[in-house]
N, C-alpha and C positions, 0 to 999 in steps of 0.2 A: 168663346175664348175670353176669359174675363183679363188678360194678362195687360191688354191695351187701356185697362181703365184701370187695374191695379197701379201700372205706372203715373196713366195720368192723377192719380188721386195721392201719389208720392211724389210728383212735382207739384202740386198746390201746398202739400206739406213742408216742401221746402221751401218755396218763396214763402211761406208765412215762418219758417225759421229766420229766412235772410233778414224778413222785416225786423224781426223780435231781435235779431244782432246787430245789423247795420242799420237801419230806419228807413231802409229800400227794399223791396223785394224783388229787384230784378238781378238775371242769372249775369249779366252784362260781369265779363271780365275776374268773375268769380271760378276758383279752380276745384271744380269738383272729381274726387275719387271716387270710382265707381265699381265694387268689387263683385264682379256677375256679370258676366255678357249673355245671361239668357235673354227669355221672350220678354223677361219685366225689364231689368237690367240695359239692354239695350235700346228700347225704348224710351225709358227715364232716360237715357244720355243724349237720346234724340232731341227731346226737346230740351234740355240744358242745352245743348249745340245751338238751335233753332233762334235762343236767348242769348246768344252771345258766350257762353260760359265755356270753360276751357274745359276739357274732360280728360284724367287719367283714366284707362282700364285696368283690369285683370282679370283673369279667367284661365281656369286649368286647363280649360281648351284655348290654349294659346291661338289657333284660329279665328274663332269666332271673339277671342279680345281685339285681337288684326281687324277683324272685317266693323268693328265695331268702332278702332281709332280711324280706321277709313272714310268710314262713313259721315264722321265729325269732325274729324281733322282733331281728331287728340293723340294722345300718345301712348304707348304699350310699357306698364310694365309687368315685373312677375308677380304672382302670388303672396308672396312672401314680403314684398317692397311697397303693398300698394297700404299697410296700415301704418305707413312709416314714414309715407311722401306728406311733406308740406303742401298743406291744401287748404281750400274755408270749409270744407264739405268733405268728409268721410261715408259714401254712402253704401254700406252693406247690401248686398241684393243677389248675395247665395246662402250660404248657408247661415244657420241661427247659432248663435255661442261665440261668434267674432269680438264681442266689448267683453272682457275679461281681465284678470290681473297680469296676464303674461304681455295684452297687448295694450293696453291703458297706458304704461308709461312711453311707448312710444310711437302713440295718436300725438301729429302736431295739425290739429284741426281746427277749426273753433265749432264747430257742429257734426250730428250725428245723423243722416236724412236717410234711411234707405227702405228697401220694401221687404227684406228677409225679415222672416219669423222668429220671435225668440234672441235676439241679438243683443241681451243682457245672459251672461250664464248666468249668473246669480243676482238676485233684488241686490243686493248691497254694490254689485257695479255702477249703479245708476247713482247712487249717492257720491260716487269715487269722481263719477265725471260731472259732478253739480261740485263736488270740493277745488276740480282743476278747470271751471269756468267754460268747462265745453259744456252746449244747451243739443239734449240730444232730444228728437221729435220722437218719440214713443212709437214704435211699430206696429200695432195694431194698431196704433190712432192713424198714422199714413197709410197705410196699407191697405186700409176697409172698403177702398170705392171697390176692386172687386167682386166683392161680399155684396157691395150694395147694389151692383150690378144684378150681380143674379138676383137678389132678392127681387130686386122688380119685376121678373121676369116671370114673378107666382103672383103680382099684382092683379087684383080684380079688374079683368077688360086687356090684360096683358102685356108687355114690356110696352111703356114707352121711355126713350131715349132721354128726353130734355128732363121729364121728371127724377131718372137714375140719376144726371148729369146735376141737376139741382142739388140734392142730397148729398153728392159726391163733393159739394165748394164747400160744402159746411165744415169740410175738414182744416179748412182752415180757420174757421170761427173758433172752432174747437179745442184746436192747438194753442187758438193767442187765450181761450179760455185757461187752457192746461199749465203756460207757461205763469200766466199770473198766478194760478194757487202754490207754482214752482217757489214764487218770489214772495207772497204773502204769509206764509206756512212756515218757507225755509224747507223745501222737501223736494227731495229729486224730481223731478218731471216723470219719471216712472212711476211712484210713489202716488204724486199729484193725478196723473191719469186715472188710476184704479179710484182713487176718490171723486174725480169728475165723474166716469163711469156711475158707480155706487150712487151718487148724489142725485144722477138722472131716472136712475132705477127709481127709487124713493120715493120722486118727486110723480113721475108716471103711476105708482102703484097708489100714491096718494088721492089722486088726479080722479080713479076710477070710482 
């Protein structure tokens, strides 16, 4: 079940967002929204909670958003409210196509941290939230310790744990890599990622 390392690999993404906005990375007192009370979702707030950080939910299954403010001592709201609550942390972690035009003007966030897929509907949304000063961490850049999870687990000699885990912190190297070509370039962090990507490709295929 890779969903425990999915999450953990989107809370390193986030503390390396806090750092890149506040010059701190800890969850300490920080209000994060968390839209998904699934297996990743829940998790992620786990350790936001574990950190101090205050957690809004929501989830269509209004149940499992409950068992989720229970658990952290945060608080319930509905579907509809949680892209709207004042928070430092808008964290997506259900569905993909959430940062959009309809919902962009009323994120009061200052970051975008979560583990759902696809959470730009269109490349030009990413540009929209680099023009309103929110720094959003690119989801397949948080999102990959999963992926890097199992990859290990085809590894020569077979999973081991600390090595997956190794691989998985770089996600943070990555990010403060990602946010600098954000800030060098002048280009959205979504934008900036596909060229970090690309750049690594390059440099490997040169390499051989």
């Amino acid at each position: 079940n890779p969903s425990p390392k999915t999450a953990w690999g989107t809370f390193i993404g986030l503390k390396a967002t806090l750092q890149e906005i506040y010059g701190n990375d800890s969850c300490a007192d920080k209000v994060i929204a968390v839209e998904g009370a699934g297996s990743v979702g829940s998790i992620y707030a786990d350790f936001i909670a574990k950190e101090g950080g205050q957690v809004i939910v929501a989830d269509i299954n209004e149940e499992s958003a409950r068992r989720v403010a229970d658990s952290t001592g945060g608080t319930v709201v509905s579907p509809e409210e949680i892209r709207k609550v004042k928070c430092d942390v808008y964290a997506p972690c259900a569905l993909g196509g959430s940062v959009n035009a309809e919902t962009i003007p009323e994120f009061r966030c200052q970051a975008i941290v979560g583990a759902a897929n696809n959470q730009l509907l269109e490349e030009k949304h990413g540009e929209s939230l680099r023009q309103l000063g929110i720094v959003y961490a690119p989801d397949f850049v948080v999102n990959a310790a999963g992926l890097i999870n199992v990859y290990d687990e085809l590894a020569e000699g077979g999973y081991c744990e600390d090595r997956a885990m190794e691989k998985m912190n770089s996600i943070r190297a990555n990010l403060h890599q990602i946010f600098s070509i954000s800030k060098e370039e002048g280009i959205s962090t979504a934008v900036a990622a596909d060229r970090f990507a690309e750049r690594r490709i390059e440099a490997a295929l040169a390499s051989r």
